[in-house]
Structures are given as C-alpha cells and as structure tokens.
C-alpha positions in Angstrom: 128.4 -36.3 -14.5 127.8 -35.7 -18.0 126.1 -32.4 -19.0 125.8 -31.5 -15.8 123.7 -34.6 -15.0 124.7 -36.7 -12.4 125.0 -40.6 -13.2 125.7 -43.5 -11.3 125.7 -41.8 -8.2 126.8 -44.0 -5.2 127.5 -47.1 -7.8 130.4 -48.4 -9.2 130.5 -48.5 -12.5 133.8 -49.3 -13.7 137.2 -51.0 -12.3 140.0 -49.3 -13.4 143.8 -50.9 -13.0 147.0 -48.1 -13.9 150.3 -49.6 -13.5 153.8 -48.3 -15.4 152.1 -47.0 -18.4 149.4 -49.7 -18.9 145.5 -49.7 -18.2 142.7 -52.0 -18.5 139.0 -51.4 -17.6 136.0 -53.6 -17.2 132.2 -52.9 -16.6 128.6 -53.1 -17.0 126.5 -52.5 -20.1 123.3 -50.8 -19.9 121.1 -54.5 -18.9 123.8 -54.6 -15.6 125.7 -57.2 -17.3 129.5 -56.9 -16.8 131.2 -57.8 -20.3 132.8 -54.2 -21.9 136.2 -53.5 -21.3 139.2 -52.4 -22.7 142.8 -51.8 -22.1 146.1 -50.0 -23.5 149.2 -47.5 -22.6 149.0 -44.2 -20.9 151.1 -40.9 -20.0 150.9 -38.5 -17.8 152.1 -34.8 -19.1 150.9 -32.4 -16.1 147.9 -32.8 -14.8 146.5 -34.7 -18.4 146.1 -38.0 -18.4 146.2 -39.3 -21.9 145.1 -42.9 -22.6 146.0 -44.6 -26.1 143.0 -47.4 -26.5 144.7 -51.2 -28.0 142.1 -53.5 -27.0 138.0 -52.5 -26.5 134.7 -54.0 -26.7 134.3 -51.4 -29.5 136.6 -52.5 -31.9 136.5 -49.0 -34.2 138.0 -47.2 -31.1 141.2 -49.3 -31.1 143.5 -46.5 -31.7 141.5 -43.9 -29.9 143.7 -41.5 -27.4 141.4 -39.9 -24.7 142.7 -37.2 -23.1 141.1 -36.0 -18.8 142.7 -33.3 -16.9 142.8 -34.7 -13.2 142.8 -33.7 -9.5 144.3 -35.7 -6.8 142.8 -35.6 -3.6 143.8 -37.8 -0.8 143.0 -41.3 -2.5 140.5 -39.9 -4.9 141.6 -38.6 -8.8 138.9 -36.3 -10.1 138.7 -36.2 -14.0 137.4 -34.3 -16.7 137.2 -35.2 -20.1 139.6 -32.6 -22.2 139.6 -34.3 -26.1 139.7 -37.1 -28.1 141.5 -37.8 -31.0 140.4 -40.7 -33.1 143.1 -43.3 -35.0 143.3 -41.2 -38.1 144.6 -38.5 -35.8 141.6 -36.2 -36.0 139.9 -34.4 -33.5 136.7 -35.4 -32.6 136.4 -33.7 -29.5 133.4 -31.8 -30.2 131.0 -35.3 -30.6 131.4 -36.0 -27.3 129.5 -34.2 -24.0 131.7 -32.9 -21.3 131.7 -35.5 -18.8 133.5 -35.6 -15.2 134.4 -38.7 -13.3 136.0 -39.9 -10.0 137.9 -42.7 -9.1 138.5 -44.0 -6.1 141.5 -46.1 -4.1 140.1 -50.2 -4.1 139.9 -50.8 0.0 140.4 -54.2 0.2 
C-alpha cells in the first residue's frame, strides 16, 4: 500500500531472491512487461532490513541504500519503508510516500 492505497492487490508484482547478504529483484513495468530489476548486498540490524542497490534498471540509484522495518509471520515478512539514503549519503527520505509491502514464501 502506498499512502494508504492499496496496490496490486492479489498480484504479484515482484520476485524477490535473499541469500547470505545478496539480493536481486525482477518485475513488471507499468505496460505489464517484465524487464526492471535490480540487485545488491543486504544486512539485517533488528528488525531493519537495509538494502545497498549495485545493479538497477535505474542506473542513478546504483548506490542507493533503502532501509524497511519488517515482521515475520509464519512464511510471510511484512515491510515498511523506514528511509532512504541516496549515493552521496544524504537523506532523501522525505521524497518518497510511505509505502508497506509483503512478501511471501515461493510454493513450488
């Protein structure tokens, strides 16, 4: 949800790998087309995830770090977006809404 606004209900709209301190992403742009993505390192300190962008579709967020608080529940993480510092290590939190997402375990 962003804003309060619920989007992408019942739809996938990313896929998400985590594994020893690496992630990568891939999804749909707005015409349904899967060809975005990204990838780079991540730590957890609590119960923030922080996510250091090296690769993206968007090539001026390559040195991005996002920061989520998260929830674990069962096989579900719950997220919600805390701040984001930019490359030149400023905080640029405040141009961004507040946005929540989940993800979910892959059943295979």
């Amino acid at each position: 949800n962003e804003n309060g606004k619920i989007s992408n209900r019942g739809q996938l709209s990313n896929i998400i790998a985590l594994n020893d301190g690496f992630y990568s992403w891939f999804g749909p742009d707005s015409s349904g087309n899967w060809n975005r993505g990204g990838a780079g390192t991540y730590e957890i300190s609590g119960n923030t995830l922080i996510q250091k962008i090296q690769y993206s579709s968007w090539p001026e967020r390559i040195g991005t770090s996002n920061w989520n608080d998260f929830e674990i529940r069962g096989d579900t993480v719950y997220l919600r977006f805390k701040k984001r510092i930019n490359p030149k290590g400023e905080d640029i939190t405040a141009d961004f809404p507040v946005s929540e997402s989940k993800w979910a375990k892959s059943k295979l």
